[in-house]
PDB file of the backbone (N, CA, C, O) and the ligand in Angstrom, with CONECT records:
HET     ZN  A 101       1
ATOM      1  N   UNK A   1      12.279  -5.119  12.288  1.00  0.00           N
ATOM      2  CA  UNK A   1      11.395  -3.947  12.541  1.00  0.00           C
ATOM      3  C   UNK A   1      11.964  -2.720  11.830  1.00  0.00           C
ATOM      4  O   UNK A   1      13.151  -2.528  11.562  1.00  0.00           O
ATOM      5  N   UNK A   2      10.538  -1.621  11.470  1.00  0.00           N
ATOM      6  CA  UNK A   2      11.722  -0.619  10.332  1.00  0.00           C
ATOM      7  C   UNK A   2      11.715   0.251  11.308  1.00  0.00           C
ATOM      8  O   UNK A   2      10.867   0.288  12.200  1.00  0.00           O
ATOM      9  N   UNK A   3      12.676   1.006  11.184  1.00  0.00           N
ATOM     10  CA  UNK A   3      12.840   2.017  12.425  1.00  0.00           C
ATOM     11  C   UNK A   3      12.206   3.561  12.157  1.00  0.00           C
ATOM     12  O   UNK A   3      11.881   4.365  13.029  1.00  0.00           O
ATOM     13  N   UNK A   4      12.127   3.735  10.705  1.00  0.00           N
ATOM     14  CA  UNK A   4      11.400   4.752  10.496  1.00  0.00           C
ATOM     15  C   UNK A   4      10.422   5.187  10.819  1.00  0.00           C
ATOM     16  O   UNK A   4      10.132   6.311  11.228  1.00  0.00           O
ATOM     17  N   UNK A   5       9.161   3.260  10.451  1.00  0.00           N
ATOM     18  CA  UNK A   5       7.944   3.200  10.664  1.00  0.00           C
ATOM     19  C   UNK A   5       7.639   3.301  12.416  1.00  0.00           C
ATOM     20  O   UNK A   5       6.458   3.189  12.746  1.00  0.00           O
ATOM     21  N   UNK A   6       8.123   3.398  12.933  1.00  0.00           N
ATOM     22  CA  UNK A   6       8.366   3.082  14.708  1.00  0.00           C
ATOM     23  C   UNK A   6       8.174   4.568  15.191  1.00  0.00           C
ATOM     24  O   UNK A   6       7.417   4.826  16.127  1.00  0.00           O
ATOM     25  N   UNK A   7       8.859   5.501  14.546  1.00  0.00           N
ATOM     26  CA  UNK A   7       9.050   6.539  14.403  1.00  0.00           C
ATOM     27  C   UNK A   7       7.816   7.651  14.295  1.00  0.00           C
ATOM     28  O   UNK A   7       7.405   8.632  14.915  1.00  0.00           O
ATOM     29  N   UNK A   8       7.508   6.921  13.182  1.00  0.00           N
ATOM     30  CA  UNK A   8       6.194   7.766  12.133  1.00  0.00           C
ATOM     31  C   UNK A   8       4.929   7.160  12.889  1.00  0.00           C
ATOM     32  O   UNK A   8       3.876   7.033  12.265  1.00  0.00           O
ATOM     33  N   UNK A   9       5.040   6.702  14.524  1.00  0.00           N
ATOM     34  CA  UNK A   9       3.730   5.876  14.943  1.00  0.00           C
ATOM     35  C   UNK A   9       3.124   4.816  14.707  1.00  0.00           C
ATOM     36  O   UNK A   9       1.963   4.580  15.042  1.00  0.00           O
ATOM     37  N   UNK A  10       4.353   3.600  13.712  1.00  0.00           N
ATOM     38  CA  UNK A  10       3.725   2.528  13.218  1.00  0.00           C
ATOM     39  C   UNK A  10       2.715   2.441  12.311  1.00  0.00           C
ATOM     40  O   UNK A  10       1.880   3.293  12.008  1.00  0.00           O
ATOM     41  N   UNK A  11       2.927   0.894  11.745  1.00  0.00           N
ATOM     42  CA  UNK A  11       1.889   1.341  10.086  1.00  0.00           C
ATOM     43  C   UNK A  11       0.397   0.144  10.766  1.00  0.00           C
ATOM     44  O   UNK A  11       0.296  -1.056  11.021  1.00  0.00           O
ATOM     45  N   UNK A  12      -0.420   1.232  10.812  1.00  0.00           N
ATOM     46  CA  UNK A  12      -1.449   0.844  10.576  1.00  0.00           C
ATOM     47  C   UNK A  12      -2.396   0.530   9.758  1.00  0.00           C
ATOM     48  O   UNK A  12      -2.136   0.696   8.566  1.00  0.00           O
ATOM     49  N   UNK A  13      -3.910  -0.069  10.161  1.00  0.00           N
ATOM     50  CA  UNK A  13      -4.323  -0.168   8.979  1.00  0.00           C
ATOM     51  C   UNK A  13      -5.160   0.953   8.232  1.00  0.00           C
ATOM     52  O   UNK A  13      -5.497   0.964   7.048  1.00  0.00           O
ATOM     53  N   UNK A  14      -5.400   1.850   9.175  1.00  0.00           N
ATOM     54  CA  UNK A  14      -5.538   3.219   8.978  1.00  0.00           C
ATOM     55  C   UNK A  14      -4.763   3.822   7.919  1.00  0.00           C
ATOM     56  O   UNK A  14      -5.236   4.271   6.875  1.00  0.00           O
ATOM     57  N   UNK A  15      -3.442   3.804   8.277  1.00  0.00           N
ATOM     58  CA  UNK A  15      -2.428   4.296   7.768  1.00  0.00           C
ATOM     59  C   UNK A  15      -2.238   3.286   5.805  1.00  0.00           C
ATOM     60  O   UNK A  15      -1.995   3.444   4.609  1.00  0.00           O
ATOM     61  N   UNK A  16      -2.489   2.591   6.569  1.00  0.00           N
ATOM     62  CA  UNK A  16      -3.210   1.485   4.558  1.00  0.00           C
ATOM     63  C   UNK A  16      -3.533   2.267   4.078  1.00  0.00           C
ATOM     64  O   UNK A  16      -2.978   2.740   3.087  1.00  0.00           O
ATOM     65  N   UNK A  17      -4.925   2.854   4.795  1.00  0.00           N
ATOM     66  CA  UNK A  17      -6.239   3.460   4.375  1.00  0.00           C
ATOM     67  C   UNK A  17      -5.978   4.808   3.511  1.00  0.00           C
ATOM     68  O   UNK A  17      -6.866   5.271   2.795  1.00  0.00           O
ATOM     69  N   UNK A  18      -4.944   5.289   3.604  1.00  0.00           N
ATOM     70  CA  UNK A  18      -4.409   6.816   3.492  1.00  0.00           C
ATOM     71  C   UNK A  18      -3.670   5.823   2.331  1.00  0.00           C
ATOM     72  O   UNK A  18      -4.172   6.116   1.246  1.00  0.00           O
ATOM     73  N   UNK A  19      -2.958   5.070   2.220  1.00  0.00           N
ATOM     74  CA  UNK A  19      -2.478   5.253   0.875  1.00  0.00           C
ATOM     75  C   UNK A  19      -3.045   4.742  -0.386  1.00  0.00           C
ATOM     76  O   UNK A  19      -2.546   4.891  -1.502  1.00  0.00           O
ATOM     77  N   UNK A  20      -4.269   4.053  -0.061  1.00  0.00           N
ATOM     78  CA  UNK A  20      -5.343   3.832  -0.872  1.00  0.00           C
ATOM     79  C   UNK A  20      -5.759   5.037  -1.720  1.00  0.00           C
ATOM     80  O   UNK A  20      -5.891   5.249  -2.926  1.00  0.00           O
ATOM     81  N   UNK A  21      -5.896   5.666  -0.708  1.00  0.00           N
ATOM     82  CA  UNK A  21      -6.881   7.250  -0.458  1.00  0.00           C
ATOM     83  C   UNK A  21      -5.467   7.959  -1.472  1.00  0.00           C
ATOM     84  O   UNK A  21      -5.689   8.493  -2.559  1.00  0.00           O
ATOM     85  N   UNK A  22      -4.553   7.879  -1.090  1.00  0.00           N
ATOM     86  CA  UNK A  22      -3.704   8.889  -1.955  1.00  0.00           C
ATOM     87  C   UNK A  22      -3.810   7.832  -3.443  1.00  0.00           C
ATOM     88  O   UNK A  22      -4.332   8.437  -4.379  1.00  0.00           O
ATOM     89  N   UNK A  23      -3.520   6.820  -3.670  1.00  0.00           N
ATOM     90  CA  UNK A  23      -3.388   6.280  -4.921  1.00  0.00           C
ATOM     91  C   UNK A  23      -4.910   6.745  -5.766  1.00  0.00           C
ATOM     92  O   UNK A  23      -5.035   6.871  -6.985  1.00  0.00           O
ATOM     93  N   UNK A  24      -5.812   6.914  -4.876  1.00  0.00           N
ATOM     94  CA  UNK A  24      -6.898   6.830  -5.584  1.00  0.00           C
ATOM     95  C   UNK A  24      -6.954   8.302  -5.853  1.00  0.00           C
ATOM     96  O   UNK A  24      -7.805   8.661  -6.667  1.00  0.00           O
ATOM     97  N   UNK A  25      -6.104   9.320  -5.244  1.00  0.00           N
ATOM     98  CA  UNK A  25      -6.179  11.110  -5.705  1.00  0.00           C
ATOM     99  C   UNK A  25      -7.217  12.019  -4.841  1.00  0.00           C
ATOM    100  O   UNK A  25      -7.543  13.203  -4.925  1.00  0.00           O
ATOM    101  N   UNK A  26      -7.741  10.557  -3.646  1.00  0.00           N
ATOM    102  CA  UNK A  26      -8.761  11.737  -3.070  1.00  0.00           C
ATOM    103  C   UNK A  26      -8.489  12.297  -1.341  1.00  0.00           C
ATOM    104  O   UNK A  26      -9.037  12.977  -0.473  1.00  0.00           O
ATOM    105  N   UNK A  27      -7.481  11.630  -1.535  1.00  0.00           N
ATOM    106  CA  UNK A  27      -6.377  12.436  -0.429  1.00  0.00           C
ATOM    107  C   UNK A  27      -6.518  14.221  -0.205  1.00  0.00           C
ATOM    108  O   UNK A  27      -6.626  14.610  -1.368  1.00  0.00           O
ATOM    109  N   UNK A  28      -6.561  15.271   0.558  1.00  0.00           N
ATOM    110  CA  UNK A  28      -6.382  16.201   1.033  1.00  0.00           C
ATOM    111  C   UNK A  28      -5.098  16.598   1.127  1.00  0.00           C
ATOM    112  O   UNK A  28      -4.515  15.920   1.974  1.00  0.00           O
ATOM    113  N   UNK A  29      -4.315  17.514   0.551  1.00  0.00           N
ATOM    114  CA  UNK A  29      -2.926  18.330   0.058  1.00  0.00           C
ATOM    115  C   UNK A  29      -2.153  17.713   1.547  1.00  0.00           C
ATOM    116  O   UNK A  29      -1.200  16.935   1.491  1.00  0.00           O
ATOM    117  N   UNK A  30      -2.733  18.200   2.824  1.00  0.00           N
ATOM    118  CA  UNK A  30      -2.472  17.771   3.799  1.00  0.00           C
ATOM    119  C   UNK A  30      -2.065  16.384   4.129  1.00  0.00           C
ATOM    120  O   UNK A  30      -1.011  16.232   4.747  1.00  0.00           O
ATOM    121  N   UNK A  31      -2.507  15.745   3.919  1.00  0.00           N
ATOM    122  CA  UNK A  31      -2.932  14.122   3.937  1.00  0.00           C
ATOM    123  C   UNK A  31      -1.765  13.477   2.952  1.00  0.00           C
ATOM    124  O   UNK A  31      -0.988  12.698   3.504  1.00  0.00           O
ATOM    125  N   UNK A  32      -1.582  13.729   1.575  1.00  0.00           N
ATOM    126  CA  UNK A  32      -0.405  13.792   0.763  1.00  0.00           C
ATOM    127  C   UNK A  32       0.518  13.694   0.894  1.00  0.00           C
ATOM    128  O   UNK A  32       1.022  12.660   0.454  1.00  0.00           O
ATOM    129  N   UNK A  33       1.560  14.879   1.718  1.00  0.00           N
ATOM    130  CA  UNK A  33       2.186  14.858   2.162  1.00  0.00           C
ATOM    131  C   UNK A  33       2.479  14.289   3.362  1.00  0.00           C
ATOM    132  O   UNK A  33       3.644  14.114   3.719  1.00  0.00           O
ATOM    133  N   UNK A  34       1.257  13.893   4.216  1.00  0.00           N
ATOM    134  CA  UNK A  34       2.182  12.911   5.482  1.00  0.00           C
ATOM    135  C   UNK A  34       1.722  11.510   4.675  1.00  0.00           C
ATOM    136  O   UNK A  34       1.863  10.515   5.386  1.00  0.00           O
ATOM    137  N   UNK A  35       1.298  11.288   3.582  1.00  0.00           N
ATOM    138  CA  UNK A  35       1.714   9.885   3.265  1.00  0.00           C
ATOM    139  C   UNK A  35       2.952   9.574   2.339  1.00  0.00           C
ATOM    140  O   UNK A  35       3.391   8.424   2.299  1.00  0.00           O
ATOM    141  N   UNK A  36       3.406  10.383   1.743  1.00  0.00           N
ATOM    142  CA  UNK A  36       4.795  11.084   1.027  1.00  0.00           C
ATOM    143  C   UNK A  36       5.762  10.639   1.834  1.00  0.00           C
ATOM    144  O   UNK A  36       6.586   9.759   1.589  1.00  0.00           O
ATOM    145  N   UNK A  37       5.568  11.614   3.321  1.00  0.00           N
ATOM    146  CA  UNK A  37       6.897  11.624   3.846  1.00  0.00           C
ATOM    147  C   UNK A  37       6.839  10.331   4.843  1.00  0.00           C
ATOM    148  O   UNK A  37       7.937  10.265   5.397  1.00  0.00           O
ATOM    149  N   UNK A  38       6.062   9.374   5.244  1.00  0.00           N
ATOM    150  CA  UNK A  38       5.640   7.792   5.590  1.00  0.00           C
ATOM    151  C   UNK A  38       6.488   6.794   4.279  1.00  0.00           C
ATOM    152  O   UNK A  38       7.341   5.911   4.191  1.00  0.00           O
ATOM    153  N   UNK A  39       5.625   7.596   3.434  1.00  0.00           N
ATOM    154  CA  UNK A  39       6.550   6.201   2.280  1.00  0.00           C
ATOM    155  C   UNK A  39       8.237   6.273   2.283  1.00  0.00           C
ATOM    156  O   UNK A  39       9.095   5.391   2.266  1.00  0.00           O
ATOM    157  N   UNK A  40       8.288   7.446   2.306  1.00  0.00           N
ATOM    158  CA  UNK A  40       9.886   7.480   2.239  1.00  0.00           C
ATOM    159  C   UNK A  40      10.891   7.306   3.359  1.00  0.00           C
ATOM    160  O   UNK A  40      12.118   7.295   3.263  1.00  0.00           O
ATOM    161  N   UNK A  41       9.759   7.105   4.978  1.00  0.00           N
ATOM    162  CA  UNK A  41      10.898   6.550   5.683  1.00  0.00           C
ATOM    163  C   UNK A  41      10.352   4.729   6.482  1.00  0.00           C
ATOM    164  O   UNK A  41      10.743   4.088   7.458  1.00  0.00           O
ATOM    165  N   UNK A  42       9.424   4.529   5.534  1.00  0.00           N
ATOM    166  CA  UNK A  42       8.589   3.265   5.375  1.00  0.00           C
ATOM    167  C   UNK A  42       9.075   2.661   4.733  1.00  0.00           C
ATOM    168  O   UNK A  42       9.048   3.117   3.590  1.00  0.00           O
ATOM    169  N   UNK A  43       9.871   1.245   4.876  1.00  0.00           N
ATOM    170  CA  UNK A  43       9.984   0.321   3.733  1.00  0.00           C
ATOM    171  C   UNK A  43       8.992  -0.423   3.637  1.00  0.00           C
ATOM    172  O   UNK A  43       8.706  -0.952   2.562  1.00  0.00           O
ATOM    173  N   UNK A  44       8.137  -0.639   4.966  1.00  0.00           N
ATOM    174  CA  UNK A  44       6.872  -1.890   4.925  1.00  0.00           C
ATOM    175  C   UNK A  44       5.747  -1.442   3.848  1.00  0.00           C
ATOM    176  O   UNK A  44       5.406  -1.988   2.799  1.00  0.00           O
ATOM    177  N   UNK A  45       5.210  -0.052   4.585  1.00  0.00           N
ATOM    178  CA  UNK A  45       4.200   0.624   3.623  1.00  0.00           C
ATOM    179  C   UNK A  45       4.432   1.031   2.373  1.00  0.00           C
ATOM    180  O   UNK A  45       3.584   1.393   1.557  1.00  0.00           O
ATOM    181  N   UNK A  46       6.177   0.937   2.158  1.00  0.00           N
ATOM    182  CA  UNK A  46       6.626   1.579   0.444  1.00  0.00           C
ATOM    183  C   UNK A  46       6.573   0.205  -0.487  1.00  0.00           C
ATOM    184  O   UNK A  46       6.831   0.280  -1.688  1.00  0.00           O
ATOM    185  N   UNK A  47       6.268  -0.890   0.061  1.00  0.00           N
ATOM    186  CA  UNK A  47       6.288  -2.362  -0.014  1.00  0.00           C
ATOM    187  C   UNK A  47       4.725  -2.112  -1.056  1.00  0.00           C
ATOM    188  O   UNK A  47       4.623  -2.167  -2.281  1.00  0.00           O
ATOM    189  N   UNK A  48       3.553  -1.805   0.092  1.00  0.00           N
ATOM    190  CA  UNK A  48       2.676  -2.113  -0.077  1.00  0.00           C
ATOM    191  C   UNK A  48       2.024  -1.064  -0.731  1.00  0.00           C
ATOM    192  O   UNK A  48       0.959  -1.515  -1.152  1.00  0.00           O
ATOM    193  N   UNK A  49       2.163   0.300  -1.065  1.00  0.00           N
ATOM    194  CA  UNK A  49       2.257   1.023  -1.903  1.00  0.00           C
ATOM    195  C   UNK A  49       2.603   0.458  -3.168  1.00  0.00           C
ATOM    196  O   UNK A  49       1.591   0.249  -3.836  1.00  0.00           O
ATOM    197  N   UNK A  50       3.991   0.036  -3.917  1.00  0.00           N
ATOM    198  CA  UNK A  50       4.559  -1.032  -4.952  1.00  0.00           C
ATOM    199  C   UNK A  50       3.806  -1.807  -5.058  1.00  0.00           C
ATOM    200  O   UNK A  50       3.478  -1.673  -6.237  1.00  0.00           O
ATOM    201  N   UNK A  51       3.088  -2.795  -4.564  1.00  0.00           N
ATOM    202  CA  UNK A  51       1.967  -4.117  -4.934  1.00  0.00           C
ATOM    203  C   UNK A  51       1.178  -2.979  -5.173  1.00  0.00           C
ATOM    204  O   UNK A  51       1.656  -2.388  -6.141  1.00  0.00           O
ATOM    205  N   UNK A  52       0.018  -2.306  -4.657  1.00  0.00           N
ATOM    206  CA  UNK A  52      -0.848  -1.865  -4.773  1.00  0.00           C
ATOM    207  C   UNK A  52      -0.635  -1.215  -6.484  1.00  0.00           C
ATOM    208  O   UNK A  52      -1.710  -1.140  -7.078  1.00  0.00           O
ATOM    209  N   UNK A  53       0.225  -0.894  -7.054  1.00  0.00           N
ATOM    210  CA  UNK A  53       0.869   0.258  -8.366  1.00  0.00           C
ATOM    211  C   UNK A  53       0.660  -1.065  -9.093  1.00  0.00           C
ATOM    212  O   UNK A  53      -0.124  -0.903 -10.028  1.00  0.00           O
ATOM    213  N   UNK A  54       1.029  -2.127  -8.998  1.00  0.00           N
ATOM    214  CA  UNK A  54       1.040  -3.521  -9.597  1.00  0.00           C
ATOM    215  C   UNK A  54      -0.041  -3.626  -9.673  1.00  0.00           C
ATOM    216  O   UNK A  54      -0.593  -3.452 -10.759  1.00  0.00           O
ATOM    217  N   UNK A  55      -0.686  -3.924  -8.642  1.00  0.00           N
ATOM    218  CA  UNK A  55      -2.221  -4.574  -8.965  1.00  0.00           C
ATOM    219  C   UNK A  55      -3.226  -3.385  -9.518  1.00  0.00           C
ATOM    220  O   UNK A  55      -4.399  -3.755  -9.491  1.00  0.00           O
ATOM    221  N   UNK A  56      -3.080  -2.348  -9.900  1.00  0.00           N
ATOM    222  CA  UNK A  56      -3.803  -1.463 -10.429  1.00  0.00           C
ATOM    223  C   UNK A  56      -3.026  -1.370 -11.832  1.00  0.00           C
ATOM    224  O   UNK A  56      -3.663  -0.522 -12.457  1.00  0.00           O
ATOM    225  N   UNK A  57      -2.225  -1.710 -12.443  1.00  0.00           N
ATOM    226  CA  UNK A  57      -1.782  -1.685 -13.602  1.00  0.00           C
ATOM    227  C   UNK A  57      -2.047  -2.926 -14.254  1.00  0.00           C
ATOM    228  O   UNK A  57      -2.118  -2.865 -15.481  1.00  0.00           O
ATOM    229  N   UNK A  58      -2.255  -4.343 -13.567  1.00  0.00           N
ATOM    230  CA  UNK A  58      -2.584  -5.086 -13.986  1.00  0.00           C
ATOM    231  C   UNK A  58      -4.295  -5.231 -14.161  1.00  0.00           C
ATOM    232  O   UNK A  58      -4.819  -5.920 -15.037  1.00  0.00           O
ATOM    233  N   UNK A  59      -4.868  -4.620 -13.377  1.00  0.00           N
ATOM    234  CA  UNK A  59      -6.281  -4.623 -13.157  1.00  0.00           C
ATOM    235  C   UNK A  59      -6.464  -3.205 -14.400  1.00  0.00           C
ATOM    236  O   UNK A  59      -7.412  -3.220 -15.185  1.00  0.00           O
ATOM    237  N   UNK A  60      -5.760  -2.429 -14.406  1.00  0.00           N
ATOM    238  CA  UNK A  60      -6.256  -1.462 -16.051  1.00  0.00           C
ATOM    239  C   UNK A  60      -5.316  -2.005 -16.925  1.00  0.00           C
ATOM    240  O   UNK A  60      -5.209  -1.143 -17.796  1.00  0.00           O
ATOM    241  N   UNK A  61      -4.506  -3.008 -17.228  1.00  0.00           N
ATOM    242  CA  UNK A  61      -4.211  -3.725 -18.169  1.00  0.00           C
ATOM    243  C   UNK A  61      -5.094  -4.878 -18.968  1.00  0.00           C
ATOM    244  O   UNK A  61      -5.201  -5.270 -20.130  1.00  0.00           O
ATOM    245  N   UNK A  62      -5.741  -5.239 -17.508  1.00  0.00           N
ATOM    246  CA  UNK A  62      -6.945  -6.518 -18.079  1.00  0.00           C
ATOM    247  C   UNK A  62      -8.699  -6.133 -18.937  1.00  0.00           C
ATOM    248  O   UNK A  62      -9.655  -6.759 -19.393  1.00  0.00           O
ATOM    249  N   UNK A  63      -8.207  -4.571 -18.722  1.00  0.00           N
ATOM    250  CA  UNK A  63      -9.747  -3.840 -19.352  1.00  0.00           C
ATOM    251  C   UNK A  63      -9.334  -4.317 -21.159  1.00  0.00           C
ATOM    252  O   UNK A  63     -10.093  -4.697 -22.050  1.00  0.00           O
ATOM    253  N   UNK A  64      -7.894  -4.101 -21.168  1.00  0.00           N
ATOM    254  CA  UNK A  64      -7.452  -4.812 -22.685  1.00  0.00           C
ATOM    255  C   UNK A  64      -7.836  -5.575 -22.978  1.00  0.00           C
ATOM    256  O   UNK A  64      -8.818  -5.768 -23.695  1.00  0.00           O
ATOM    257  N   UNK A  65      -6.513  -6.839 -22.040  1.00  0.00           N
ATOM    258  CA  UNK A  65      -6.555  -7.611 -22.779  1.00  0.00           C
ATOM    259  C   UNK A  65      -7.408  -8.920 -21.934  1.00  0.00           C
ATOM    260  O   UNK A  65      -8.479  -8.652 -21.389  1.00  0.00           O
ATOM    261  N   UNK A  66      -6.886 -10.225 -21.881  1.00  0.00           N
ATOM    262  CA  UNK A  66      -7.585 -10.749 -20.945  1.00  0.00           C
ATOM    263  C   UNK A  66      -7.334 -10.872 -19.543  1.00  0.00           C
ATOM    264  O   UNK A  66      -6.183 -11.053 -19.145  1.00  0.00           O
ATOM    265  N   UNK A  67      -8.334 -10.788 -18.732  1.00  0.00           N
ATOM    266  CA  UNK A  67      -7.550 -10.219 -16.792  1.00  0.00           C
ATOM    267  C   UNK A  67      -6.845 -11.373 -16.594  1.00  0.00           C
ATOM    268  O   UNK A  67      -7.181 -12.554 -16.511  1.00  0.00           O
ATOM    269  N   UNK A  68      -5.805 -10.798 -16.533  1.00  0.00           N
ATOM    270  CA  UNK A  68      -4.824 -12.158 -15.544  1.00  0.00           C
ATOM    271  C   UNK A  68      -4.957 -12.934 -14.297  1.00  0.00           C
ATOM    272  O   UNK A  68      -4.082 -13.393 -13.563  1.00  0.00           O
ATOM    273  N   UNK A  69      -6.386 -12.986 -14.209  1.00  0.00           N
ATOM    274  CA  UNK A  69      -7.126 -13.262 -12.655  1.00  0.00           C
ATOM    275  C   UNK A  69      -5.687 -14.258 -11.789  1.00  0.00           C
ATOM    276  O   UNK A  69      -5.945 -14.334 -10.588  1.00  0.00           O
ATOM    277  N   UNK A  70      -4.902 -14.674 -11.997  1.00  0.00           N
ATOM    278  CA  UNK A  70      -4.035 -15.527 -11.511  1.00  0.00           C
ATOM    279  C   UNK A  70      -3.244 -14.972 -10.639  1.00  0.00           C
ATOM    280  O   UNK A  70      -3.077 -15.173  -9.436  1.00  0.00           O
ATOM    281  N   UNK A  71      -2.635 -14.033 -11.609  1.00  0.00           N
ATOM    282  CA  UNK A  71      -1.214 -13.087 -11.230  1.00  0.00           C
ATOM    283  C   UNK A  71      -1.958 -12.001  -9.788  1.00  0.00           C
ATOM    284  O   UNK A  71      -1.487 -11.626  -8.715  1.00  0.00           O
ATOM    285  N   UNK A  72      -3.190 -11.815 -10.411  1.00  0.00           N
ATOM    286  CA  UNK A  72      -3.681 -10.763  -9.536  1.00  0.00           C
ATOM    287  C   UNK A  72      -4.151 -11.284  -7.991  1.00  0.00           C
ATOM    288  O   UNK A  72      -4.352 -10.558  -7.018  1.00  0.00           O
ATOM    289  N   UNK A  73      -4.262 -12.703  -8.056  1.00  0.00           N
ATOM    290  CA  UNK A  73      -4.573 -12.901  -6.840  1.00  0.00           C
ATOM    291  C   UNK A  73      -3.450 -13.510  -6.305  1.00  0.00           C
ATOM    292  O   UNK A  73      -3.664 -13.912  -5.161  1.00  0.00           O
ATOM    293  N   UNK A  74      -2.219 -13.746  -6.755  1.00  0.00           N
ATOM    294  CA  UNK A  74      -1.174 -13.729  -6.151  1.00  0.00           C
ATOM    295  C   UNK A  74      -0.377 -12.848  -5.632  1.00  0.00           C
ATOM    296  O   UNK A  74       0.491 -13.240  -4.851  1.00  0.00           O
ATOM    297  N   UNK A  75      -0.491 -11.530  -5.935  1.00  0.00           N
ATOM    298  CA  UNK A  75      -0.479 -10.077  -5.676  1.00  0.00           C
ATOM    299  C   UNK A  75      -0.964 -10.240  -4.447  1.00  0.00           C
ATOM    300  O   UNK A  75      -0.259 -10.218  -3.439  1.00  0.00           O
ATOM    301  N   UNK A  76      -2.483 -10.456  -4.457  1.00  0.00           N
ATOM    302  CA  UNK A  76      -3.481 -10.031  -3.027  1.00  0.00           C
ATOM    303  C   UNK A  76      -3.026 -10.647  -2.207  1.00  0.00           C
ATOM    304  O   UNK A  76      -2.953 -10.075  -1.119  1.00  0.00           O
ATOM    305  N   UNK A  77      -2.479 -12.145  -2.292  1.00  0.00           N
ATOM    306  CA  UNK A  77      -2.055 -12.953  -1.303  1.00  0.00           C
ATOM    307  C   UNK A  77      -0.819 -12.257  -0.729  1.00  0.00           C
ATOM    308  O   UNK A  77      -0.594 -12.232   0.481  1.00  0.00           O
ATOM    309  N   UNK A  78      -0.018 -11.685  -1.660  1.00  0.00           N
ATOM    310  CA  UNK A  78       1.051 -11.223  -0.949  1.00  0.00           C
ATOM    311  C   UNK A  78       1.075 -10.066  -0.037  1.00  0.00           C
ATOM    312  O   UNK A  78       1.977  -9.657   0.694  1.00  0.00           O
ATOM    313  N   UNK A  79      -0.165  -9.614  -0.251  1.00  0.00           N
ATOM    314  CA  UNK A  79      -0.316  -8.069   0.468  1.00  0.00           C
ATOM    315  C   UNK A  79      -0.646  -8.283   1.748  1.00  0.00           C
ATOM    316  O   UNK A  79      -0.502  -7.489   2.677  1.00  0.00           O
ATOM    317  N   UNK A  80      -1.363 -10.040   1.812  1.00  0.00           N
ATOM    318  CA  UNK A  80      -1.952  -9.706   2.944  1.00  0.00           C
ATOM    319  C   UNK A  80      -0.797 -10.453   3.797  1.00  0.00           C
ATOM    320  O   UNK A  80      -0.593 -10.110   4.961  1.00  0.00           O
ATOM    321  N   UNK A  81      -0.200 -11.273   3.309  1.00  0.00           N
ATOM    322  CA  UNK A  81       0.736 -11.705   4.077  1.00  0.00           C
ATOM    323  C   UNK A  81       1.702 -10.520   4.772  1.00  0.00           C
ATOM    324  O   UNK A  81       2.172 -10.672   5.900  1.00  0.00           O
ATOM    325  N   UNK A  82       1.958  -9.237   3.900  1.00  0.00           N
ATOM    326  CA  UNK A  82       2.598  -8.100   4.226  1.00  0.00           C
ATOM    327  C   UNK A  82       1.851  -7.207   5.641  1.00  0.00           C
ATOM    328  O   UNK A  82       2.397  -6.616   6.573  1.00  0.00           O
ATOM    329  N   UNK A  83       0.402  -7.417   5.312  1.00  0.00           N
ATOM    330  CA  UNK A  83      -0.385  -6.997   5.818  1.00  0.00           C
ATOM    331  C   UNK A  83       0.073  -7.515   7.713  1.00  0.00           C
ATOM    332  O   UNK A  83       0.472  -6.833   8.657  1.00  0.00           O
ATOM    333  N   UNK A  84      -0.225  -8.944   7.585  1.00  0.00           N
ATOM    334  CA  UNK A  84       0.026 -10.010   8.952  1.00  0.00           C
ATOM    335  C   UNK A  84       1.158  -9.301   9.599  1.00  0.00           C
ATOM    336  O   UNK A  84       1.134  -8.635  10.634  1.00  0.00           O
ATOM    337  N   UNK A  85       2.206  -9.573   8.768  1.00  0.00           N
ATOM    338  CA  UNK A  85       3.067  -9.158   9.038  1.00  0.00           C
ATOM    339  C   UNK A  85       3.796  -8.118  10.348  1.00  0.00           C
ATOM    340  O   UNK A  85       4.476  -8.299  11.358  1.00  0.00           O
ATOM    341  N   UNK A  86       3.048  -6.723   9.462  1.00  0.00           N
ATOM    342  CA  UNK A  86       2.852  -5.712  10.722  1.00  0.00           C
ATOM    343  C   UNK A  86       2.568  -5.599  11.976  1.00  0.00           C
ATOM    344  O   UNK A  86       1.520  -6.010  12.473  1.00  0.00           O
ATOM    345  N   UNK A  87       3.801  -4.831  12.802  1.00  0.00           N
ATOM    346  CA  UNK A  87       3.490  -5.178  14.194  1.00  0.00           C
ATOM    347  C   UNK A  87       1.436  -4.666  14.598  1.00  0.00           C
ATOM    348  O   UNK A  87       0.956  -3.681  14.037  1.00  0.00           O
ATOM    349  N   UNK A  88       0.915  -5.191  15.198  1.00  0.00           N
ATOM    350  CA  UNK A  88      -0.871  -4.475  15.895  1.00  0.00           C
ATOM    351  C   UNK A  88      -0.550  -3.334  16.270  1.00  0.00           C
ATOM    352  O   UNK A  88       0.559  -3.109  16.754  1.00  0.00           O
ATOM    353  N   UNK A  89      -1.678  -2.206  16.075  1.00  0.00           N
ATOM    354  CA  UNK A  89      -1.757  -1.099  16.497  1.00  0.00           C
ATOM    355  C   UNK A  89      -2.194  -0.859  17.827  1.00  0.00           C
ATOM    356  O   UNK A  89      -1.906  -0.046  18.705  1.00  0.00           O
ATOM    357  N   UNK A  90      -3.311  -2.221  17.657  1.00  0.00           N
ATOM    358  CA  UNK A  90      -4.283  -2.586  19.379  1.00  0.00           C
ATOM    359  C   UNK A  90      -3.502  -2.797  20.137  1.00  0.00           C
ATOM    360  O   UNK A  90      -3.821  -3.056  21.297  1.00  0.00           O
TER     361      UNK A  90
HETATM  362 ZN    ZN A 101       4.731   2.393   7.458  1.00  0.00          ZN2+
END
């Protein structure tokens, strides 16, 4: 268990939702920063933040060349296993 995340109210899937929302830039200045200061005392969500940077570099890598449909759904598999993982919020 990370002790940070325990801390910070546990990672939800809410809390996913926000770093989607920040990767994607449409996060609120507010919002930013408490997903900032989550990642940095988060190893689970700094986990899944890292895949997520992966699978968006590989997914605007494949506009190149050809999509690595393989790699990328081995990515997803791993997220969600990361996902399971997490203690329930319910
Ligand atoms: Zn977390």
């Amino acid at each position: 268990m990370t002790q940070g995340c325990n801390e910070l109210g546990g990672c939800t899937e809410a809390r996913l939702e926000r770093i989607y929302e920040y990767l994607d830039g449409v996060l609120e200045a507010d919002g930013v920063d408490a997903v900032r200061a989550h990642l940095e005392g988060c190893e689970e969500c700094r986990s899944v933040y890292d895949l997520e940077c992966i699978i968006r570099n590989v997914v605007r890598r494949s506009c190149h060349d050809a999509a690595p449909e393989q790699l990328k759904f081995k990515i997803l598999d791993r997220l969600e296993e990361i996902k399971d993982s997490m203690p329930e919020s319910a």
